[in-house]
C-alpha positions as CSV (number, residue, x, y, z in Angstrom):
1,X,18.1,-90.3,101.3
2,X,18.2,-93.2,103.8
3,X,19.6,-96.0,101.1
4,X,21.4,-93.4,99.0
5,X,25.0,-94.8,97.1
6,X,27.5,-92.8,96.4
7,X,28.0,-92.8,92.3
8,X,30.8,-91.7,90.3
9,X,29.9,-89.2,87.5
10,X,31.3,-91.1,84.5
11,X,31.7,-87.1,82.7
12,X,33.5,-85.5,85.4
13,X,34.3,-87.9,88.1
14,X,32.4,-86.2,90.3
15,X,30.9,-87.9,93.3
16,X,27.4,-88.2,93.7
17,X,24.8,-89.0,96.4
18,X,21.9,-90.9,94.3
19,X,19.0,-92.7,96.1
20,X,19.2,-96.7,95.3
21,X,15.9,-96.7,93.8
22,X,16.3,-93.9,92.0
23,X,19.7,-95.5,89.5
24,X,17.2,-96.7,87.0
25,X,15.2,-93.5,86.3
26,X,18.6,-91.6,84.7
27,X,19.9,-89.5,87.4
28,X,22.0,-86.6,86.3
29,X,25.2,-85.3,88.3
30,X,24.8,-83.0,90.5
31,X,27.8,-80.8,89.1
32,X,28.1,-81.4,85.4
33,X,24.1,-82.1,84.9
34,X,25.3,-84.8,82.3
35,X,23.9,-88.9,82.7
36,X,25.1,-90.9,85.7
37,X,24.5,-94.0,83.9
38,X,25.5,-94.3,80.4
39,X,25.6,-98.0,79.8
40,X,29.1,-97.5,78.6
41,X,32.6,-98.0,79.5
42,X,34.4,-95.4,80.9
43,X,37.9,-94.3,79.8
44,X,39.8,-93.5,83.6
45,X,43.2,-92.1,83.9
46,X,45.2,-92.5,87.0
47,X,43.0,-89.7,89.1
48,X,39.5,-90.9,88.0
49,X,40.9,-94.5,88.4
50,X,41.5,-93.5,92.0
51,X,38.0,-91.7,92.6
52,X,35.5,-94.3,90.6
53,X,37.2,-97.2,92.8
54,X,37.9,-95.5,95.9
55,X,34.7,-93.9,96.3
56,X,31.8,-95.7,94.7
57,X,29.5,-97.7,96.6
58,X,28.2,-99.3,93.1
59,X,30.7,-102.4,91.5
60,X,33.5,-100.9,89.5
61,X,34.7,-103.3,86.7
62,X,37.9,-102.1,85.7
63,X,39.4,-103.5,82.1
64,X,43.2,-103.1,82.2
65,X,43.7,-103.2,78.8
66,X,47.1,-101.7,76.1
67,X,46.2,-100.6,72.7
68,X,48.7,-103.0,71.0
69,X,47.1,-106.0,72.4
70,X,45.1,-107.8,69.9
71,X,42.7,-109.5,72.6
72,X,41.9,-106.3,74.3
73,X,41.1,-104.8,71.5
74,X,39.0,-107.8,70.5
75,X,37.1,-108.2,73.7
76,X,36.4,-104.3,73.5
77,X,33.0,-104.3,72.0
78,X,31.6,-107.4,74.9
79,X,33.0,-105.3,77.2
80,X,30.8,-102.4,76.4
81,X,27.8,-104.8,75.8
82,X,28.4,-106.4,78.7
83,X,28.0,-102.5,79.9
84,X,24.8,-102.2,78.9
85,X,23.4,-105.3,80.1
86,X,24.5,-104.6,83.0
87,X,24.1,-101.1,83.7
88,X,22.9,-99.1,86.3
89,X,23.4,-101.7,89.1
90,X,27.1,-101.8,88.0
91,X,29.6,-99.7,86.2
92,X,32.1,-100.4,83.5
93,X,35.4,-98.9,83.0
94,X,38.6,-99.4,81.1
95,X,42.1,-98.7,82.4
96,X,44.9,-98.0,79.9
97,X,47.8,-99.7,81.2
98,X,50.2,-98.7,78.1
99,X,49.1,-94.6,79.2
100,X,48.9,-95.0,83.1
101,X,51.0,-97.5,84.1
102,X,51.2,-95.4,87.9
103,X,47.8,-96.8,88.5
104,X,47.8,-100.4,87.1
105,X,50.9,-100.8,89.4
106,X,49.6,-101.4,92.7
107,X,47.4,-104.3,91.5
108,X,50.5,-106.6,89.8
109,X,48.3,-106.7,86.6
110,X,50.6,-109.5,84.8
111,X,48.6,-109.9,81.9
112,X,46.6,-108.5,79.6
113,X,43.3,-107.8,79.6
114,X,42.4,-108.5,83.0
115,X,39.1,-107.5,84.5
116,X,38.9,-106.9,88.5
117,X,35.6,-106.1,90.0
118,X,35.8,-103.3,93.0
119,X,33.1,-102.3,95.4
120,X,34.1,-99.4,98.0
121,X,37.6,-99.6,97.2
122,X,38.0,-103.4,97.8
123,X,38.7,-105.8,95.1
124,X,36.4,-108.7,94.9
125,X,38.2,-110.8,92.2
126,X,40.0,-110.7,88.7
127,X,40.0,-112.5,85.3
128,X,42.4,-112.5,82.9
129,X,41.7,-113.3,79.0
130,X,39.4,-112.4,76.8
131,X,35.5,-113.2,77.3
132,X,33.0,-112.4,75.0
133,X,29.4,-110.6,76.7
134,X,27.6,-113.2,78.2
135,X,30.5,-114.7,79.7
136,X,31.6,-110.9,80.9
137,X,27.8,-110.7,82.6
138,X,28.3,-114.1,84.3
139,X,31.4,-113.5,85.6
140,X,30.7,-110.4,87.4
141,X,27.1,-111.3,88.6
142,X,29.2,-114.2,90.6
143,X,31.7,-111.8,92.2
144,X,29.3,-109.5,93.2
């Protein structure tokens, strides 16, 4: 695997070696055997927040979001259509802030939701507010 990325298994968090050209034929993880790319956000805690940004060579978009916020929760379903559209080239993931405030921490998240895009561990840029799909899919094609 010359032009192999190193995927994040959205069920287990395991990480994965998966040949580039391969993400769009649905790869399964190596240690779980369940999807690599669902086309849907994925709920992280403050140890799978660590491994999906820290180790994935595919964008992570990472929602930091709080159940009592009214936008969050409004922006929630564009967020995971904006997962879909653009899955397997990027993955989506939402951060409770409210649960796992440990992990938010190091990245001054003021507001709520904001949406940072990460790629090996390095943040590429952040939006706060709610967007609705489209606007979601814009955003992140121009960070990355």
């Amino acid at each position: 695997m010359s032009d192999a990325l190193h995927f994040v298994c959205p069920h287990c968090h395991t990480t994965n070696r998966v040949a580039r050209e391969q993400l769009g034929n649905a790869p399964d993880c190596g240690s779980c055997h369940q999807p690599l790319v669902t086309g849907e956000p994925v709920a992280l805690d403050a140890a799978s927040f660590a491994k999906h940004v820290g180790r994935s060579q595919v964008p992570v978009v990472v929602d930091f979001w709080a159940p009592w916020c009214g936008p969050c929760r409004s922006m929630a379903p564009a967020f995971a259509q904006a997962a879909k559209a653009l899955a397997p080239g990027v993955q989506l993931a939402k951060l409770d802030t409210e649960a796992h405030p440990q992990a938010a921490a190091p990245y001054n998240i003021r507001s709520i939701p904001t949406m940072v895009v990460f790629r090996g561990g390095q943040e590429l840029g952040r939006i706060s507010g709610a967007m609705g799909a489209a606007d979601i899919q814009r955003w992140v094609q121009s960070v990355i």
